[in-house]
Steps between C-alpha positions, in 0.01 A plus 500: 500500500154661650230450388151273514611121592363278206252245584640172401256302233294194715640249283245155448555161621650278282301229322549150579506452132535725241347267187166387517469242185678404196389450123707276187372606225457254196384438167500125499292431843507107511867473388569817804289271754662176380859663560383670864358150611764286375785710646285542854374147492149619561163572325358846503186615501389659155195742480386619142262770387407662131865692553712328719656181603672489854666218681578563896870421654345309826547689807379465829705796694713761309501627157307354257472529096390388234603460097265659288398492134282798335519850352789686628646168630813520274821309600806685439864540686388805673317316787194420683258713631571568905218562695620727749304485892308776483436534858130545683398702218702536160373865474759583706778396319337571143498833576862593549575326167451786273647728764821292456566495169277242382152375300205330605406287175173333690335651792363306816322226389299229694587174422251353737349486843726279581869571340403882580681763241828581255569748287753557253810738440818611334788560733735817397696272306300341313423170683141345490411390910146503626357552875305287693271541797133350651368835531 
């Protein structure tokens, strides 16, 4: 076959990790800290504001995460929500999601200076994941 040879796609590097963070969500906090540090043998830190309650899994190197208690913080059999690593800048990735099929339910959002950004989206079936990046 003739014809113009077709450039081949530069394909990324692969991501040392791929999620970012973690989130349990639950209704009861204390009782979902109790059960987290009794099974872990540890005590987490908690931080609470007018919404939310959050207790920290410690970690020192890896992924970290935390259980949560607020609105939209519903347990249910369908899962946590996975952070996903967003890369140097979660722009990047965000914008290929509605290309592929899927929704963006919350735009990038900072967080903080610190923890950098995330935003929130619906995979093409129906899954709830957010990204995660420090820029």
């Amino acid at each position: 076959m003739g014809g113009v040879p077709q450039k081949k796609q530069k394909t990324e590097k692969p991501f040392k990790d791929y999620i970012n963070w973690f989130e349990i969500p639950a209704v009861n906090f204390q009782q979902a800290l109790d059960f987290y540090n009794h099974i872990y043998a540890m005590e987490m830190e908690t931080k609470h504001d007018d919404n939310y309650s959050m207790a920290f899994f410690p970690a020192t190197t890896g992924i970290g995460g935390a259980i949560v208690a607020g609105p939209g913080s519903m347990p249910s059999d369908t899962g946590p929500l996975l952070y996903l690593n967003g890369g140097k800048d979660l722009n990047t990735i965000l914008q290929r999601v509605e290309v592929a099929g899927g929704r963006i339910v919350l735009p990038k959002t900072l967080i903080n200076e610190e923890s950098g950004y995330f935003a929130i989206f619906i995979d093409c079936e129906g899954n709830k994941l957010a990204l995660h990046s420090k820029k």
